[in-house]
C-alpha positions in Angstrom: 0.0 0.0 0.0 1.2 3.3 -1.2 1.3 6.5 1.3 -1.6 8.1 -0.8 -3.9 4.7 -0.1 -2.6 4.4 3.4 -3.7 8.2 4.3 -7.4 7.7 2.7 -7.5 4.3 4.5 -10.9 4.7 7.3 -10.0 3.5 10.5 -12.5 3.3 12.5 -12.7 3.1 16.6 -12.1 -0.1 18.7 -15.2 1.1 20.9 -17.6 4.1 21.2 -18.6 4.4 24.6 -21.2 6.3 25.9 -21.8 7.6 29.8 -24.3 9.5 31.3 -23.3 12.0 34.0 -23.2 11.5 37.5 -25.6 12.4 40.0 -26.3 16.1 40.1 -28.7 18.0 42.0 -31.1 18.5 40.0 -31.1 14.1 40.0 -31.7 14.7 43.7 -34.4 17.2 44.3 -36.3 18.7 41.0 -36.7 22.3 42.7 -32.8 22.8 42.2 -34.2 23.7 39.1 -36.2 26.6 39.8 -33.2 28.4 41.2 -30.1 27.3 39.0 -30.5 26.9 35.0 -30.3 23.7 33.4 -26.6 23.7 32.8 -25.4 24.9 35.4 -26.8 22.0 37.9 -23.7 20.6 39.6 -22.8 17.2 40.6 -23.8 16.0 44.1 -20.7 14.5 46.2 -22.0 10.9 45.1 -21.9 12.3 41.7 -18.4 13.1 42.0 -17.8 9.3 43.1 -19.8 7.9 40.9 -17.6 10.3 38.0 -14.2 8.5 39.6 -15.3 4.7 39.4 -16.5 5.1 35.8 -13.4 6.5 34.9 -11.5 3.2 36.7 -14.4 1.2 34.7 -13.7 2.3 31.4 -9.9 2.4 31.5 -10.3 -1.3 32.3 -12.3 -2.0 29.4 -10.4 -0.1 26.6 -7.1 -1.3 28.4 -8.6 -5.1 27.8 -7.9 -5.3 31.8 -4.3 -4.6 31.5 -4.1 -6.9 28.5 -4.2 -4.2 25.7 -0.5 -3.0 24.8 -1.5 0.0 22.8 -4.6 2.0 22.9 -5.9 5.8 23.4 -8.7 7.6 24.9 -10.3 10.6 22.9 -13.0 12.7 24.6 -16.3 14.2 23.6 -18.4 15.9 26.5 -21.6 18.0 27.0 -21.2 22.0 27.6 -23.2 21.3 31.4 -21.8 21.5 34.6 -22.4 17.9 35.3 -21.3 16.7 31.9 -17.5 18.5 32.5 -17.6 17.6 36.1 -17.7 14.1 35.1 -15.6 14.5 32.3 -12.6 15.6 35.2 -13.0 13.1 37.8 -13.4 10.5 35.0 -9.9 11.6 33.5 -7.9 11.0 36.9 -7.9 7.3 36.2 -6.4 8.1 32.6 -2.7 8.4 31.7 -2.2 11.6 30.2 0.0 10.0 27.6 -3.2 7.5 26.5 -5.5 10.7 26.1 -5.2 12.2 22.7 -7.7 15.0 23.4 -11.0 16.3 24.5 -14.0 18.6 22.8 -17.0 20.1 24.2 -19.8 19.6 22.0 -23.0 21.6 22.1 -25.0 19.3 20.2 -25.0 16.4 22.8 -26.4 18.8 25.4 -29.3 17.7 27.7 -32.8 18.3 26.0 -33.9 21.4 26.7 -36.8 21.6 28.8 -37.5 25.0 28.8 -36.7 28.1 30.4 -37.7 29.4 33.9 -38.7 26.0 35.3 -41.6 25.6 38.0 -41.3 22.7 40.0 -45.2 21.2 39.9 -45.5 22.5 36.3 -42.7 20.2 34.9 -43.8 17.4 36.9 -47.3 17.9 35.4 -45.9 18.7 31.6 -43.7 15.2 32.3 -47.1 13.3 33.2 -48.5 14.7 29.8 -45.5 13.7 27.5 -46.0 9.7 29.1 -49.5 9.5 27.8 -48.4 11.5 24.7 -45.2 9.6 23.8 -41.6 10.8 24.3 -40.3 11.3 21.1 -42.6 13.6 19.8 -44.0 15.2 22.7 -41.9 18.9 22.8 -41.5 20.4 25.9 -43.1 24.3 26.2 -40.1 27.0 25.2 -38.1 23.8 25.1 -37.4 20.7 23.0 -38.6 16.8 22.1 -36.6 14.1 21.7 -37.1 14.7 18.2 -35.3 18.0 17.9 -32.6 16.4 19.8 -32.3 14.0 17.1 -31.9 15.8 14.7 -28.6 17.8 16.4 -27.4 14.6 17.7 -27.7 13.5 13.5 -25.7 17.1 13.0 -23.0 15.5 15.5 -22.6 12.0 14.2 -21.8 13.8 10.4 -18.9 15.8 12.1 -18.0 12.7 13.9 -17.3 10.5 10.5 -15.8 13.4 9.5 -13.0 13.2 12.1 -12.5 9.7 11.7 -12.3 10.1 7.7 -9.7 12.9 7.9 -8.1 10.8 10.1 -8.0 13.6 13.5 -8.5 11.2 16.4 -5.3 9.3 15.2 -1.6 9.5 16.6 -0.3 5.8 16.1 -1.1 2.9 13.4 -0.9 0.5 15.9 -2.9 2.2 18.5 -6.5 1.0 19.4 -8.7 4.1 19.6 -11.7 4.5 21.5 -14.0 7.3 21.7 -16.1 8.4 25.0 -18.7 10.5 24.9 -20.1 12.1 28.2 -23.4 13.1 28.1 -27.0 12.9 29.1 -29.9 10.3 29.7 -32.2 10.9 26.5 -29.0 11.7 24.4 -27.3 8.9 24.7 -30.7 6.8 23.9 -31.3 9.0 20.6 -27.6 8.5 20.0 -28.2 4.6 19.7 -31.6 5.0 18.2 -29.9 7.1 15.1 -26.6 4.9 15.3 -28.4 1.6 15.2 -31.6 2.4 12.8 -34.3 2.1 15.3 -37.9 2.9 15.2 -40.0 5.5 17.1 -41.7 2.4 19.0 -38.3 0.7 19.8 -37.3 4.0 20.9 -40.2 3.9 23.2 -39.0 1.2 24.9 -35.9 2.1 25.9 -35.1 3.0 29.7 -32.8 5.8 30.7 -29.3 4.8 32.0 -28.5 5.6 35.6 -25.9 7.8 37.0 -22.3 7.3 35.2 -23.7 3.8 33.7 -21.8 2.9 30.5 -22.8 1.8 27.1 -19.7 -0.1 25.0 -20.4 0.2 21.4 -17.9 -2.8 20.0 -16.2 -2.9 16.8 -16.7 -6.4 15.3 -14.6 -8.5 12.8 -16.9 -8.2 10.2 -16.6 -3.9 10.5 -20.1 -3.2 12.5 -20.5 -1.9 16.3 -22.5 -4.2 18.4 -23.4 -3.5 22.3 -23.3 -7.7 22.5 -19.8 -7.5 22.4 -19.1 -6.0 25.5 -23.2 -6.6 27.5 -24.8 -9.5 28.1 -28.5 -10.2 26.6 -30.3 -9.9 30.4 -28.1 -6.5 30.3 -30.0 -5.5 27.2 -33.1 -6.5 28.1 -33.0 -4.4 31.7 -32.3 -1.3 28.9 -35.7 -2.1 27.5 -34.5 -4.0 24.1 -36.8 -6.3 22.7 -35.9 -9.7 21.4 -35.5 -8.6 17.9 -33.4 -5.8 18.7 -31.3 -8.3 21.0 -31.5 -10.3 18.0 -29.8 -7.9 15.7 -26.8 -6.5 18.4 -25.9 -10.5 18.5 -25.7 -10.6 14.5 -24.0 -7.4 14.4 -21.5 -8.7 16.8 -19.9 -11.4 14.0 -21.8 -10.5 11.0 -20.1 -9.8 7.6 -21.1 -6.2 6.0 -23.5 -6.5 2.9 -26.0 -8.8 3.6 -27.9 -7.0 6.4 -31.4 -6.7 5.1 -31.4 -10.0 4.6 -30.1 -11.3 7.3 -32.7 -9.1 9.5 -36.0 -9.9 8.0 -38.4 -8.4 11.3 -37.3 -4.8 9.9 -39.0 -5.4 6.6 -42.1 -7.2 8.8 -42.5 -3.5 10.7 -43.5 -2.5 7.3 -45.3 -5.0 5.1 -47.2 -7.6 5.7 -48.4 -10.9 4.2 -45.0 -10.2 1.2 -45.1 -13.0 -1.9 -42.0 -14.8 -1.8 -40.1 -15.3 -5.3 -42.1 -18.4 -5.9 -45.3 -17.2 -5.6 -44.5 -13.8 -8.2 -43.4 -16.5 -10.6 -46.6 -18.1 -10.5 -48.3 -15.0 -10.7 -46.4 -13.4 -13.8 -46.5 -16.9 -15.8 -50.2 -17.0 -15.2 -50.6 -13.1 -16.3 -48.2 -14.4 -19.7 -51.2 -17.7 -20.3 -54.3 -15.5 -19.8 
């Protein structure tokens, strides 16, 4: 290979991890937020601990317990409080000479829920967006998980584009994973864009707790699967159903080109009671008699 095929080469990321933030205030008692704005809700003391064992949990598994000889760390983090809070008591378990760098990134923010927020309003607006559904229902002055979607879309474009122009790379040899600190909902869209999931599976999902980790996992045949790195019961808690278990385990070993028909239920969302080949044949040679 050439140096002009060797620079335009992709190489993509051992892992993408994602991790929600650790316990802040507003996690504790609602009315923080009508005295402190959104993004400036801190972490509670438990939130910093919380921040410090992640950090220990994810060196662990990008270091392959020890095992891995060559690997890096690059960072993506929320512009909140909490988000860069974690982000610093997550990077004292890093080397500083594994970390290849770090960027605040607007557009994996917290969903905005509006301004100026009144304690027994927002729990009454919440009760609304249950029966309503979450992914559409858009919070007053603020933002559904739709809108947040679409920026976290806007995010994963600039994300290829740093792995095509090569940016989060220092070594050939080097395993690279990416960690994005974040938020709850964003982390769900995130893997709903990421993965191709519906609105209803959406639905489904449960919010991760405080500093909980999601691995995304390169496999050999050049897809990310979360069934490298979780377990199916570990899925299931999440709030995936068996078809969407179904399709993180093929992802895990499956070979790239082939996916449609290897994952039939997606085109059963759509269309029911399909011909099969046979059955057109039979049709179109009895359309060529008549």
């Amino acid at each position: 290979m050439d140096k002009s095929q060797k620079s335009s080469h992709r190489s993509l990321p051992k892992r993408i991890i994602l991790v929600r933030h650790g316990e802040s205030q507003g996690n504790l008692d609602m009315a923080a937020y009508t005295t402190t704005p959104d993004y400036r809700i801190p972490l509670t003391v438990l939130g910093v601990e919380q921040a410090r064992d992640a950090g220990e949990r994810i060196c662990q598994v990008v270091s392959e317990g020890g095992r891995a000889a060559a690997w890096k760390v690059y960072f993506y983090v929320s512009p909140y409080e909490r988000t860069r809070s974690t982000l610093r008591e997550m990077g004292r378990a890093f080397p500083r000479k594994r970390i290849i760098g770090a960027r605040e990134e607007c557009r994996i923010r917290e969903q905005d829920f509006g301004n100026f927020q009144v304690e027994e309003r927002m729990k009454a607006i919440k009760e609304t967006r249950e029966r309503f559904g979450r992914f559409f229902f858009r919070f007053p002055e603020g933002e559904s998980a739709a809108d947040v979607f679409d920026r976290v879309t806007s995010f994963m474009e600039s994300l290829w584009r740093d792995i095509d122009m090569r940016r989060l790379e220092q070594e050939d040899n080097a395993n690279v994973n990416l960690v994005i600190v974040s938020h709850g909902l964003t982390s769900r869209v995130f893997l709903m864009k990421w993965f191709k999931w519906t609105v209803d599976e959406f639905e489904r999902l449960n919010n991760p707790g405080n500093c909980e980790i999601r691995v995304m996992q390169l496999g050999p045949g050049g897809d990310y699967s979360l069934a490298i790195h979780h377990q199916p019961e570990e899925l299931q808690r999440w709030g995936l159903s068996p078809e969407m278990i179904a399709d993180q385990q093929w992802r895990a070993t499956a070979v790239r080109g082939r996916w449609y028909d290897s994952c039939p239920w997606h085109l059963d969302n759509f269309f029911h009671h399909l011909k099969d080949s046979s059955e057109d044949d039979e049709s179109s040679d009895e359309r060529r008699s008549a």
